[in-house]
Backbone as JSON Lines, residues from 0, in Angstrom:
{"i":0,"aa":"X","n":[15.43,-19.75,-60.07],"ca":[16.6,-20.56,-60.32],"c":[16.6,-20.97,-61.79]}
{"i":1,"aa":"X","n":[17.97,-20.7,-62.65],"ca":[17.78,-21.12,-63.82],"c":[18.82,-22.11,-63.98]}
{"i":2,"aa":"X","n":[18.3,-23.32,-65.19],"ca":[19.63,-24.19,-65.33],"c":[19.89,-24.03,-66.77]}
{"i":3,"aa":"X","n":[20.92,-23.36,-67.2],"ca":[21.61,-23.23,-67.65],"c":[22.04,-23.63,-69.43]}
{"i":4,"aa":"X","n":[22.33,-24.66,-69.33],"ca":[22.21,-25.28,-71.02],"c":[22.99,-23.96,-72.05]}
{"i":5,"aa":"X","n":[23.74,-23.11,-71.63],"ca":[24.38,-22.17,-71.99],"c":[23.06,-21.56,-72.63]}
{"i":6,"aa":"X","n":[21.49,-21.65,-72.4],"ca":[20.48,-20.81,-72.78],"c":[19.86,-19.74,-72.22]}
{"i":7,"aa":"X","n":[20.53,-20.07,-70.64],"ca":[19.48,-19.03,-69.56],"c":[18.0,-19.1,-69.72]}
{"i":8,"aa":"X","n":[17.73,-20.02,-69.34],"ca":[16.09,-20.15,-69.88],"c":[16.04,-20.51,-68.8]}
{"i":9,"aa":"X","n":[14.24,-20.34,-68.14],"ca":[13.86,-20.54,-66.7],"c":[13.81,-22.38,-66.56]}
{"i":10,"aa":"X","n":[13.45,-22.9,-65.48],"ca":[13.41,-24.5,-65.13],"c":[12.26,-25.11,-65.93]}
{"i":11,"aa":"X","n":[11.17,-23.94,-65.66],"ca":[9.96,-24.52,-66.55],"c":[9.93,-25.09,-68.14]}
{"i":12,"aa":"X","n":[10.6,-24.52,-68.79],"ca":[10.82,-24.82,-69.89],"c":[11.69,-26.11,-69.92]}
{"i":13,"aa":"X","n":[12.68,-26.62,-69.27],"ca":[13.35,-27.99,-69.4],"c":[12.57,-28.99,-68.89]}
{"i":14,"aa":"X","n":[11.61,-28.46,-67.76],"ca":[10.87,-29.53,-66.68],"c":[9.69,-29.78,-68.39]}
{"i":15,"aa":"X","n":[9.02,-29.04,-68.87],"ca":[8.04,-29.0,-69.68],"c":[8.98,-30.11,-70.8]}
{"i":16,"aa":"X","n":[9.82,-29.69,-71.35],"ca":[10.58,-30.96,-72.4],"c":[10.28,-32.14,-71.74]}
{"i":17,"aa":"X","n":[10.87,-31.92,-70.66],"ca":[11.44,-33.61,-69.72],"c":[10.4,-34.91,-69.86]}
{"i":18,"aa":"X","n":[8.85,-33.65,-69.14],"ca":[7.46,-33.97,-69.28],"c":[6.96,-34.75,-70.28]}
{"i":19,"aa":"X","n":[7.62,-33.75,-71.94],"ca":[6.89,-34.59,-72.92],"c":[7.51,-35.71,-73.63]}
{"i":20,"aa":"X","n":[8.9,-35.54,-73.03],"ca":[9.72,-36.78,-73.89],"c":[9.51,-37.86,-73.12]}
{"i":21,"aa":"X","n":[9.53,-37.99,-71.36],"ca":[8.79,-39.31,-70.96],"c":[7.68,-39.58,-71.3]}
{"i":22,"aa":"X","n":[6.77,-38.59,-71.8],"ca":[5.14,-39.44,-72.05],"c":[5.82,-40.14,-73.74]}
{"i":23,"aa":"X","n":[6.13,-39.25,-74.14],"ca":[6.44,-39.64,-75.85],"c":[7.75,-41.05,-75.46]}
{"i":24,"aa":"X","n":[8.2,-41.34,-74.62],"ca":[9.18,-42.69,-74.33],"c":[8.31,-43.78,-74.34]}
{"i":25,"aa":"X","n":[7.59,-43.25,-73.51],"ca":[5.95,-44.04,-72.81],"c":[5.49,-45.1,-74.05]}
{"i":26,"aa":"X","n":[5.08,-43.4,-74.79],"ca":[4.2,-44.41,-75.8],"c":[5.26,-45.24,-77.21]}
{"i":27,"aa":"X","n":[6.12,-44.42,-77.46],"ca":[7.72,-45.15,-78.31],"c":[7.64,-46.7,-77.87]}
{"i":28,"aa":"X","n":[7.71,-47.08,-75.98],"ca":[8.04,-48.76,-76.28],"c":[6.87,-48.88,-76.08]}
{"i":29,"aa":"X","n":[5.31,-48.82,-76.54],"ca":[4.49,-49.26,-76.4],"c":[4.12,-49.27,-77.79]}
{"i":30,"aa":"X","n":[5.27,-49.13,-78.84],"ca":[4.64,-49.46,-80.4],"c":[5.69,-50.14,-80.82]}
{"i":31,"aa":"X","n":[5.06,-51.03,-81.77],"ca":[6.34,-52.16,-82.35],"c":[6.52,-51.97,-83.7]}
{"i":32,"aa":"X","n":[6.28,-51.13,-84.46],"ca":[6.08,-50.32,-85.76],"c":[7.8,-49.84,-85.29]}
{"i":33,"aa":"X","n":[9.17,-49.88,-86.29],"ca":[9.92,-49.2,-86.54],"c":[9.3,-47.56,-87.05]}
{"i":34,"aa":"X","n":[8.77,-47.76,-88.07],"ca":[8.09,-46.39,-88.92],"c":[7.51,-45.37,-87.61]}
{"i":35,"aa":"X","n":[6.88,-45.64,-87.03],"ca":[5.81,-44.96,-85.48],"c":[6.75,-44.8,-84.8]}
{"i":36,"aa":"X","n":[8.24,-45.23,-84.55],"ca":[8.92,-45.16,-83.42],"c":[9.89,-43.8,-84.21]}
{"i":37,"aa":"X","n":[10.24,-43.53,-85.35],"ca":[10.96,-42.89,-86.14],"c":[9.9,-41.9,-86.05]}
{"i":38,"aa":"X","n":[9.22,-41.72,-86.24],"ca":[7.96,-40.85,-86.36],"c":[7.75,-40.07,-85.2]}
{"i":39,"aa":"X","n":[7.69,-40.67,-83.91],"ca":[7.58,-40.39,-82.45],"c":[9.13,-39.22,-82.55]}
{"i":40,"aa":"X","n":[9.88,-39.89,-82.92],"ca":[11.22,-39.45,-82.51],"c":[11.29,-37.49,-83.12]}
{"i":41,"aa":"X","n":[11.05,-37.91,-84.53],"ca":[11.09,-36.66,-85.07],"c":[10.21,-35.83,-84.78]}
{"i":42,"aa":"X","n":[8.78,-36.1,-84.32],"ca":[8.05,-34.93,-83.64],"c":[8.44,-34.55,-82.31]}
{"i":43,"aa":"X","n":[9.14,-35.47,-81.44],"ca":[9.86,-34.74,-80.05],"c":[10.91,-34.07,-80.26]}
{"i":44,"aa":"X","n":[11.5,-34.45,-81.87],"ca":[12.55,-33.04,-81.54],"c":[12.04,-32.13,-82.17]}
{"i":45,"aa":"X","n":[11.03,-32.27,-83.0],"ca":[10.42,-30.55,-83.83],"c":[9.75,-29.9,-82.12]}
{"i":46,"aa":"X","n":[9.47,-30.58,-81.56],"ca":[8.43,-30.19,-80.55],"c":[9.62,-29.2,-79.6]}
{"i":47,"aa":"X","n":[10.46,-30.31,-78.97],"ca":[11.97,-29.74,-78.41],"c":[12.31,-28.3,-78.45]}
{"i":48,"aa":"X","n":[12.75,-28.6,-80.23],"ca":[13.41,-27.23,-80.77],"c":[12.29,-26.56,-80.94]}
{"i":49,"aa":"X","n":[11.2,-26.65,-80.97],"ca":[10.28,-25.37,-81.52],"c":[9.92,-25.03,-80.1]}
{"i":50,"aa":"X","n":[10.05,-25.49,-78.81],"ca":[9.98,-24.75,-77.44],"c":[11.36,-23.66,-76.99]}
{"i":51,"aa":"X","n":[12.09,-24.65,-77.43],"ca":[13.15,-23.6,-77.17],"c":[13.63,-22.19,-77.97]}
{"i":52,"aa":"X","n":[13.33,-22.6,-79.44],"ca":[12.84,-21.42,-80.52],"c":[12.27,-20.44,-79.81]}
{"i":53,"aa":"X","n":[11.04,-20.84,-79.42],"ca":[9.74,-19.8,-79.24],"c":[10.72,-19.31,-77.64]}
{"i":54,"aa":"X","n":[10.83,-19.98,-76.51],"ca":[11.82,-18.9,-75.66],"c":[12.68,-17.86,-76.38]}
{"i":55,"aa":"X","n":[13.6,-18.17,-76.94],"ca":[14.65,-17.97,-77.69],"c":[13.89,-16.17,-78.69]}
{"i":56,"aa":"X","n":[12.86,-16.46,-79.02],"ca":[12.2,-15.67,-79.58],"c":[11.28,-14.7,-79.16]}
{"i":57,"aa":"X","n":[10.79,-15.45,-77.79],"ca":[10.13,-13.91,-76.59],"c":[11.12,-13.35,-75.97]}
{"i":58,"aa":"X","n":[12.64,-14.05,-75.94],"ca":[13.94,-13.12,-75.4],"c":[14.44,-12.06,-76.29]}
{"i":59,"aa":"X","n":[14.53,-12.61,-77.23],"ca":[14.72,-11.59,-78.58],"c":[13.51,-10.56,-79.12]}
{"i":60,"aa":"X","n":[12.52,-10.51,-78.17],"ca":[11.06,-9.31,-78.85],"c":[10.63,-10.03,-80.07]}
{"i":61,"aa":"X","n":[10.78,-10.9,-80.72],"ca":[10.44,-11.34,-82.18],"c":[9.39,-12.63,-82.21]}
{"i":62,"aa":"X","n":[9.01,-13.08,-80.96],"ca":[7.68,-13.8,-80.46],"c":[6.65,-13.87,-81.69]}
{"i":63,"aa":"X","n":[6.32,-12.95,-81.35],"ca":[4.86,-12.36,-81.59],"c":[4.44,-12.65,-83.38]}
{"i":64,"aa":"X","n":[5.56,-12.1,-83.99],"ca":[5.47,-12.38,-85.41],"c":[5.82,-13.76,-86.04]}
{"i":65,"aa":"X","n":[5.95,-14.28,-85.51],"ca":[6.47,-15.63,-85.62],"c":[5.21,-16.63,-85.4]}
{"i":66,"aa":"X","n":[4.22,-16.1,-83.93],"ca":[3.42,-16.64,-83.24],"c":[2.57,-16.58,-84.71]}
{"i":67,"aa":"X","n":[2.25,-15.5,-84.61],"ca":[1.21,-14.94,-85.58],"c":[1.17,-15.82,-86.76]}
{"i":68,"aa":"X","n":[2.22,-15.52,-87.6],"ca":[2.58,-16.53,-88.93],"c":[2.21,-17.8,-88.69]}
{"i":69,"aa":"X","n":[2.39,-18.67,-87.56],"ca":[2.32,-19.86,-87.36],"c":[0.3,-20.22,-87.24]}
{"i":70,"aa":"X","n":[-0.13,-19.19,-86.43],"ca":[-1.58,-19.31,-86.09],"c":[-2.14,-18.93,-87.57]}
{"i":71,"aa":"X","n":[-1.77,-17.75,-88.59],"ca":[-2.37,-18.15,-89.52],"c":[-2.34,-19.03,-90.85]}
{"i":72,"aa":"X","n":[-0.98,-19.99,-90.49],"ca":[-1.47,-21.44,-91.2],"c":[-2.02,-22.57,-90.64]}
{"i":73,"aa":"X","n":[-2.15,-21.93,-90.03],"ca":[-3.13,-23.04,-88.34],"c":[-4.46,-22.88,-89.45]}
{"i":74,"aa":"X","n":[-4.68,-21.47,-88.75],"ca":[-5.95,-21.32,-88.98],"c":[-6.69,-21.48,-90.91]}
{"i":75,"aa":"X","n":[-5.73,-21.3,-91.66],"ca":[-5.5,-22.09,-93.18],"c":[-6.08,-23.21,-93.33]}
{"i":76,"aa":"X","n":[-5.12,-23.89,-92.84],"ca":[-5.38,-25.47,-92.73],"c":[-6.54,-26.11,-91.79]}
{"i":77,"aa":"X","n":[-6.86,-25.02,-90.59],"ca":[-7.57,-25.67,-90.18],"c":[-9.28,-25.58,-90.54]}
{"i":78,"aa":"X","n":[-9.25,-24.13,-91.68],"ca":[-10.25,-23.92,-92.57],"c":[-11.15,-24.6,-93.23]}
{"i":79,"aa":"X","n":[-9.67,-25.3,-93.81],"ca":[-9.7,-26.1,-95.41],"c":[-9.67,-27.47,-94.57]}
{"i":80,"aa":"X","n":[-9.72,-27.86,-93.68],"ca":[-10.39,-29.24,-93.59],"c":[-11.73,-29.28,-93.02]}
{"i":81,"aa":"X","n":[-12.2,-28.0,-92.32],"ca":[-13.3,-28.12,-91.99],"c":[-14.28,-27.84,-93.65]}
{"i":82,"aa":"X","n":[-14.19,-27.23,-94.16],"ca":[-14.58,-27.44,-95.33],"c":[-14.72,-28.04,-96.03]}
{"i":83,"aa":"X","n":[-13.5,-28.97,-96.67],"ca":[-13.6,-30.37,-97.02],"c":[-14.33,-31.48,-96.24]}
{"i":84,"aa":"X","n":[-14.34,-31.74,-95.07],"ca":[-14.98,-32.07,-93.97],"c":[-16.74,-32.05,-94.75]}
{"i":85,"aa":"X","n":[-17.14,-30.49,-94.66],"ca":[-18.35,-30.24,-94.73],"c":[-18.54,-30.58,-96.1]}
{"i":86,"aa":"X","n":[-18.02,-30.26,-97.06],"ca":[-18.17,-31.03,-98.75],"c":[-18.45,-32.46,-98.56]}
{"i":87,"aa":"X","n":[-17.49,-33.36,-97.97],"ca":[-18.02,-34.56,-97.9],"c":[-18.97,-35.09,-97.23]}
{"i":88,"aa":"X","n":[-19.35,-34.43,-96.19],"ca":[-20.98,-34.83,-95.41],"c":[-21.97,-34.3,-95.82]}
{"i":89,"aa":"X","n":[-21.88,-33.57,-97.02],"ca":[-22.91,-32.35,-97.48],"c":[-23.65,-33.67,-98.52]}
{"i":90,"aa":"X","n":[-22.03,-34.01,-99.8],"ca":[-22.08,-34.68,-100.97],"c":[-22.24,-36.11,-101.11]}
{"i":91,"aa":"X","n":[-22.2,-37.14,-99.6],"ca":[-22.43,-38.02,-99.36],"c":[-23.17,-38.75,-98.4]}
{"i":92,"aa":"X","n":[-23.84,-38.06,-97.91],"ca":[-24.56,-38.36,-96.59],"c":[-25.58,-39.08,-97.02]}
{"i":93,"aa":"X","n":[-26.37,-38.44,-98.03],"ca":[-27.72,-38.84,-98.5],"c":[-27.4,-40.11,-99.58]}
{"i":94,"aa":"X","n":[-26.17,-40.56,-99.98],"ca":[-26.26,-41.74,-100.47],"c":[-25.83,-42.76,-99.53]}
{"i":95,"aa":"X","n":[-26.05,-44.47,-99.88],"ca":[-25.34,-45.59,-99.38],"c":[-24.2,-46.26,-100.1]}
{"i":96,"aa":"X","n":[-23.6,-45.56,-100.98],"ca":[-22.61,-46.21,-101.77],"c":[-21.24,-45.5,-100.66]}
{"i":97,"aa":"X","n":[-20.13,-46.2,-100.84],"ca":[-19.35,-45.87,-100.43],"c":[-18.77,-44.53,-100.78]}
{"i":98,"aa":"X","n":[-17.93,-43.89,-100.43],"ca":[-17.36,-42.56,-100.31],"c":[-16.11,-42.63,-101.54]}
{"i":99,"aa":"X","n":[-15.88,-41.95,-102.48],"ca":[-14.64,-41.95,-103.13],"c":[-14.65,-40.79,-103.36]}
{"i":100,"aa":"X","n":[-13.97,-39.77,-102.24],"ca":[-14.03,-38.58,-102.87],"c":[-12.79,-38.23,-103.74]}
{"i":101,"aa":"X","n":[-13.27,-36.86,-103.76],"ca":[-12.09,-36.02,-105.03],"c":[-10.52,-36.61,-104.32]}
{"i":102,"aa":"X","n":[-10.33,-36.31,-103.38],"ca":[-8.94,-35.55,-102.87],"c":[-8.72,-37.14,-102.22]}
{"i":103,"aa":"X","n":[-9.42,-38.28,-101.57],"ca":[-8.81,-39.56,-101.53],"c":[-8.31,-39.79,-102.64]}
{"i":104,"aa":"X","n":[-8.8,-39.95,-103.8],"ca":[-8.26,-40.32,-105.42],"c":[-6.93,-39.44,-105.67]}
{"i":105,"aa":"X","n":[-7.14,-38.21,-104.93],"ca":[-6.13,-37.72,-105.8],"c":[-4.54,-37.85,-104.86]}
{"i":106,"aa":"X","n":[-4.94,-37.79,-103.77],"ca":[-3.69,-37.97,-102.52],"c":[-2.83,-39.48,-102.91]}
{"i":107,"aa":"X","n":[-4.08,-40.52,-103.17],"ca":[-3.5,-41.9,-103.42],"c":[-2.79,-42.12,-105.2]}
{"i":108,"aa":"X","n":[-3.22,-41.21,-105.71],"ca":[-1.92,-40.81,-107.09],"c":[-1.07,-40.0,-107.02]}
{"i":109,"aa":"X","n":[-1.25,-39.1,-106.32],"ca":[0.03,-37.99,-105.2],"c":[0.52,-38.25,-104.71]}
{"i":110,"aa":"X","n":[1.06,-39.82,-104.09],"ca":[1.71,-40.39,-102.62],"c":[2.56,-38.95,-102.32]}
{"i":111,"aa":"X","n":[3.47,-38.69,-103.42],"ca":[4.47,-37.77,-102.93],"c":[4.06,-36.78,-102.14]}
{"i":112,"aa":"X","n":[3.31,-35.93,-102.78],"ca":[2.99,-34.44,-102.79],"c":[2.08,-34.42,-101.85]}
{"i":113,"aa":"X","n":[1.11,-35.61,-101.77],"ca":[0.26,-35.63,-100.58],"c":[1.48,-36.13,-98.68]}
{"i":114,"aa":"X","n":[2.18,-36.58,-98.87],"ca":[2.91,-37.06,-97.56],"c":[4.06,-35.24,-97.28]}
{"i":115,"aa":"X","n":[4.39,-34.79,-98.62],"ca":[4.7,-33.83,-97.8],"c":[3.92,-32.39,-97.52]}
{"i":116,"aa":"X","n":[3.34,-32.32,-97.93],"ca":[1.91,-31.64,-97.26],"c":[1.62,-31.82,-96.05]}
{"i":117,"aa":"X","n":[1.37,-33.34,-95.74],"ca":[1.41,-34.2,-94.14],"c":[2.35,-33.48,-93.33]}
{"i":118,"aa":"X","n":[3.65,-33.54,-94.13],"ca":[4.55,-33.42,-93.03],"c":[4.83,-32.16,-92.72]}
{"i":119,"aa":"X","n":[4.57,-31.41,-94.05],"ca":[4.58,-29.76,-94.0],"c":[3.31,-29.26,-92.21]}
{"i":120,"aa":"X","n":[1.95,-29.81,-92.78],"ca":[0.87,-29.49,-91.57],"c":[1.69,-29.81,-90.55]}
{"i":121,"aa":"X","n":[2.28,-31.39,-90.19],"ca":[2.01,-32.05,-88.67],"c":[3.13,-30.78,-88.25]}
{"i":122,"aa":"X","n":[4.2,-30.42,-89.01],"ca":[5.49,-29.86,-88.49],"c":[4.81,-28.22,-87.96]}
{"i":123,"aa":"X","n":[3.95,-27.5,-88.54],"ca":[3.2,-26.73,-88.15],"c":[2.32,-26.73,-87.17]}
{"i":124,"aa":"X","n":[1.7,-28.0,-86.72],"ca":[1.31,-28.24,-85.61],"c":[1.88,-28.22,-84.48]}
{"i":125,"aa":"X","n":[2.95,-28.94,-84.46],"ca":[3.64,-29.67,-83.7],"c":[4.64,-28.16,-82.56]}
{"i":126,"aa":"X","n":[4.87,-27.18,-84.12],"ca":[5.93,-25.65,-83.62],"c":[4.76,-24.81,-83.49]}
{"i":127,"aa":"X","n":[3.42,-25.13,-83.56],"ca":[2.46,-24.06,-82.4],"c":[1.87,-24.67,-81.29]}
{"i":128,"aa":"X","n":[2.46,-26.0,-81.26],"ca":[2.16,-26.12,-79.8],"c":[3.9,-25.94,-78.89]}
{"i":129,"aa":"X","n":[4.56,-26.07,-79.34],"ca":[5.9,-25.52,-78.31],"c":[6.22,-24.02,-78.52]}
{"i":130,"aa":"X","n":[4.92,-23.43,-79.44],"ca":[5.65,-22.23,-79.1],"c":[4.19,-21.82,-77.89]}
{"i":131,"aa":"X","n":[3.4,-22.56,-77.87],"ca":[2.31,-22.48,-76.79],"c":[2.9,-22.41,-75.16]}
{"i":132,"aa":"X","n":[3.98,-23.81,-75.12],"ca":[4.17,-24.06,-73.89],"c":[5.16,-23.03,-73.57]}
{"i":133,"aa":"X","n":[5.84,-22.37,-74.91],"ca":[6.87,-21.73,-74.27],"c":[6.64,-19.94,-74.32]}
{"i":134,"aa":"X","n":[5.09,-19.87,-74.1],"ca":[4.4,-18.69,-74.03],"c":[4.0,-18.86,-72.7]}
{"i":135,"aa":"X","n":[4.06,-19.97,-71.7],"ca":[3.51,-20.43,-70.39],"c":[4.39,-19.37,-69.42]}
{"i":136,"aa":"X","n":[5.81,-19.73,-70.1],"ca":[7.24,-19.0,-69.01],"c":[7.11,-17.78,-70.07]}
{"i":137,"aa":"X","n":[6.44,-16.81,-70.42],"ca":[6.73,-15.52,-71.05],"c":[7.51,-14.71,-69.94]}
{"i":138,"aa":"X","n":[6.59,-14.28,-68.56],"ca":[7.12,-13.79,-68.23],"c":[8.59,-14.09,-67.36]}
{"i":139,"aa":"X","n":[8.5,-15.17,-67.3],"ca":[10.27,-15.89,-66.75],"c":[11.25,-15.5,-67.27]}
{"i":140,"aa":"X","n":[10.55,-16.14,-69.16],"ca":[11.48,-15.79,-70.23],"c":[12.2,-14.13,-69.93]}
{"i":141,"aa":"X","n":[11.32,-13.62,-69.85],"ca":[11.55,-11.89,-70.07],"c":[12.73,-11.75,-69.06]}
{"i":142,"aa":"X","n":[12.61,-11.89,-67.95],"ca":[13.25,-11.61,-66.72],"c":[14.88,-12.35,-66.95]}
{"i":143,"aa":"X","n":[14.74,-12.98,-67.57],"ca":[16.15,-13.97,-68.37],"c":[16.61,-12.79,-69.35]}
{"i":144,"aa":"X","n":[16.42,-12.12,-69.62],"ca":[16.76,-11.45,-70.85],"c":[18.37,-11.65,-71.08]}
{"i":145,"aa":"X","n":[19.17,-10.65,-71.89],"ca":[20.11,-10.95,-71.98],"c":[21.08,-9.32,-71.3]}
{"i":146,"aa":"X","n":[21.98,-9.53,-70.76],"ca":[21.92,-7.68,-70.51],"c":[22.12,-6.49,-71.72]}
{"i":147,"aa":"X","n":[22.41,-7.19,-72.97],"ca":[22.66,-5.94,-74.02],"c":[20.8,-5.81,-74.31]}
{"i":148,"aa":"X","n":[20.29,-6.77,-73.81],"ca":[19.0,-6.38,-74.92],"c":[18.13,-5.26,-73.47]}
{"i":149,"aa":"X","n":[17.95,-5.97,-72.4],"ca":[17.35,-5.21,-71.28],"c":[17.85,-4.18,-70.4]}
{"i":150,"aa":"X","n":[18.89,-4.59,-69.82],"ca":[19.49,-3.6,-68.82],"c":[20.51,-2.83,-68.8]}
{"i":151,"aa":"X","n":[21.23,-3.05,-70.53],"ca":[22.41,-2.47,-70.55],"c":[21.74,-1.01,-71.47]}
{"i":152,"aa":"X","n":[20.62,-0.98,-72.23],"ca":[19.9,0.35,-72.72],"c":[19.59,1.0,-71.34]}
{"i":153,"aa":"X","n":[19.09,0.42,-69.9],"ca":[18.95,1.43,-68.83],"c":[20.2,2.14,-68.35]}
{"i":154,"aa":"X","n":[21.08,1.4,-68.29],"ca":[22.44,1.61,-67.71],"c":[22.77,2.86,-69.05]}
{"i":155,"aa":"X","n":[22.82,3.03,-69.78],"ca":[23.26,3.91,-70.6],"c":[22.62,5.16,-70.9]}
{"i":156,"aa":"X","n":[22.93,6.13,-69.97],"ca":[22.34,7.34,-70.35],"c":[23.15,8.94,-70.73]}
{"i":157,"aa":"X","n":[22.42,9.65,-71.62],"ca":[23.4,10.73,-71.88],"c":[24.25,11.28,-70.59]}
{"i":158,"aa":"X","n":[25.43,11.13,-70.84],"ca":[26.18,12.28,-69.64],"c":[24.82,13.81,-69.22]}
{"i":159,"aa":"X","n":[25.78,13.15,-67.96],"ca":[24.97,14.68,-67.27],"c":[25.94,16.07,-67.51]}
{"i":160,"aa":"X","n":[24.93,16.96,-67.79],"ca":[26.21,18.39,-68.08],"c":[26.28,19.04,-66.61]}
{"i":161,"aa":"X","n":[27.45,19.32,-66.94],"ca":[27.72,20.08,-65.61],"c":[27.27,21.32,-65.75]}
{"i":162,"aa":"X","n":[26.7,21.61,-64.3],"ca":[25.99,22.93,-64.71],"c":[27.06,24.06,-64.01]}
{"i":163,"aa":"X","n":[26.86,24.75,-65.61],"ca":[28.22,25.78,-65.76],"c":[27.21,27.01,-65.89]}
{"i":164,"aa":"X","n":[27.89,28.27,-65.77],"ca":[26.9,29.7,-66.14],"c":[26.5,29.19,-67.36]}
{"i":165,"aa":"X","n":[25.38,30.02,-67.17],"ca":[24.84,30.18,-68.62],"c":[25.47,31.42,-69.98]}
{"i":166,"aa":"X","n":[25.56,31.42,-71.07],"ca":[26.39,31.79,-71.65],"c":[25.49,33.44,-71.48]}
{"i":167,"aa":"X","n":[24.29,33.99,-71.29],"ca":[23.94,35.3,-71.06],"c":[24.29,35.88,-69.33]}
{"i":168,"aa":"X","n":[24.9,34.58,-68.52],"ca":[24.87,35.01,-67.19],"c":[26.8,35.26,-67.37]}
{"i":169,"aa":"X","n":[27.36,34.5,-68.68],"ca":[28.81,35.16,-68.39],"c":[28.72,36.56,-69.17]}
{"i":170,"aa":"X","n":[28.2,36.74,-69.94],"ca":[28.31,38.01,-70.59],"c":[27.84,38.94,-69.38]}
{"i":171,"aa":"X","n":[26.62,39.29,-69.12],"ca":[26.4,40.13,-67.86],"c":[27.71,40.12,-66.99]}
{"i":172,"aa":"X","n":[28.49,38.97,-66.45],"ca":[29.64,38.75,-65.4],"c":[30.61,39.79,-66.38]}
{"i":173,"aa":"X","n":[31.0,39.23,-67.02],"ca":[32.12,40.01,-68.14],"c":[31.76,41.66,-67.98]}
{"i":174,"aa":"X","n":[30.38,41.65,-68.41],"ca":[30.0,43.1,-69.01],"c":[30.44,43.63,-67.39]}
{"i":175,"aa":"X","n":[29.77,43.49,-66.71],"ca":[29.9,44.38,-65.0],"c":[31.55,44.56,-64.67]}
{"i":176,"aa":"X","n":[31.85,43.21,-65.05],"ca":[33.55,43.27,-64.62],"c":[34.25,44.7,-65.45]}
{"i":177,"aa":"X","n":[33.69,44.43,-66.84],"ca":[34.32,45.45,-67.78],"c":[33.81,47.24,-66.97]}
{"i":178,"aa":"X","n":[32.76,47.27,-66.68],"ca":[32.06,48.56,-65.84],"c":[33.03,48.65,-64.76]}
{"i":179,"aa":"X","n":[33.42,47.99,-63.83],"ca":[33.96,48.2,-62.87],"c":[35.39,48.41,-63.21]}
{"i":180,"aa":"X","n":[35.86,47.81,-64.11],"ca":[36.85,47.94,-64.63],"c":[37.2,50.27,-64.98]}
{"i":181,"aa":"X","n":[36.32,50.35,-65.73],"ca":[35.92,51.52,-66.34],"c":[35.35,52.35,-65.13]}
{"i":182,"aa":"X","n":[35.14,52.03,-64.34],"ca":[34.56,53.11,-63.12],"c":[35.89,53.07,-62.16]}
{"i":183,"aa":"X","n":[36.53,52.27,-62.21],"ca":[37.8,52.52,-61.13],"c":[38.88,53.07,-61.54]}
C-alpha cells in the first residue's frame, strides 16, 4: 500500500519521517533555548528532505553515486577528527597545564569560517543518515518505480517480422515457375 504525497513512495518512508519528527517534537518542548529549538527545526527538515532525496534517487538508479560521495566526506571528516583527536592526547596528556590547542585558538578567531564548516559537517551528517533510512525501503522503493523508467522499456519491443519466404526460397519459386512456364 502506498500513500501517495504525489511521490509514490512506499508507507515506510512517511511512517520513518513521522517517527523522527515526534522524537525531534519530544525533545524541541523539552528545550527552552530559542537558538536549539531553530536548530532542532532545521536538522528535521535537512533530515526530511534528504530521506526523501535518497528515495527519489534509488527510483531514479542515481543512489549509489550520491551514497558514495556522501560516505566519502563522512569518512574525510571523520578521519580528520580522529586525528586531531589523537594529536591532542598524544601532545597533552603528559602535561597538567590546561589544553590550548592549535585549532581551539584558531576556530575562536574564525567564529565565521569555523560555524560554517559546523554546518557544512552536521548537514553531511544529518543527509547520510536519511539517505541510510531511505536505503531500508530500497527494495519497496524499486517496485514504486515509475513506468517510463521500469516497465515501459519491457513493454517495448522490436516488431515481430512476419515470416515471409525467404528472398533465395522466392527466386527458386520464380525460377521453377519460369521452367514450367518453358516446359509447357
Amino acid at each position: 500500500m502506498k500513500f501517495k504525497f504525489g511521490l509514490n513512495l512506499p508507507w515506510g518512508i512517511y511512517a520513518s519521517i513521522l517517527i523522527l519528527l515526534i522524537i525531534a517534537t519530544y525533545i524541541w518542548n523539552n528545550v527552552d533555548s530559542t537558538d536549539t529549538k531553530d536548530l532542532i527545526n532545521y536538522l528535521c527538515a535537512i533530515l526530511a528532505l534528504s530521506i526523501v532525496q535518497g528515495a527519489l534517487l534509488i527510483r531514479m538508479g542515481k543512489f549509489e553515486i550520491y551514497k558514495n560521495i556522501l560516505n566519502a566526506l563522512w569518512n574525510i571528516e571523520t578521519a580528520a577528527t580522529f586525528l586531531y583527536g589523537m594529536y591532542v592526547l598524544l601532545e597533552y596528556s603528559s602535561t597538567a597545564s590546561t589544553i590550548n590547542s592549535p585549532f581551539a585558538i584558531w576556530s575562536a578567531g574564525n567564529s565565521g569560517i569555523f560555524t560554517l564548516i559546523i554546518v557544512f559537517f552536521s548537514v553531511i551528517c544529518i543527509a547520510r543518515a536519511g539517505y541510510s533510512v531511505a536505503e531500508i525501503f530500497k527494495a519497496a522503493i524499486m517496485k514504486t518505480r515509475p513506468i517510463e523508467a521500469s516497465t515501459l522499456k519491457n513493454l517495448i519491443t522490436e516488431p515481430k517480422k512476419i515470416k515471409t519466404h525467404s528472398s533465395k526460397k522466392r527466386k527458386k519459386q520464380n525460377y521453377s515457375k519460369k521452367q514450367r512456364i518453358k516446359v509447357s
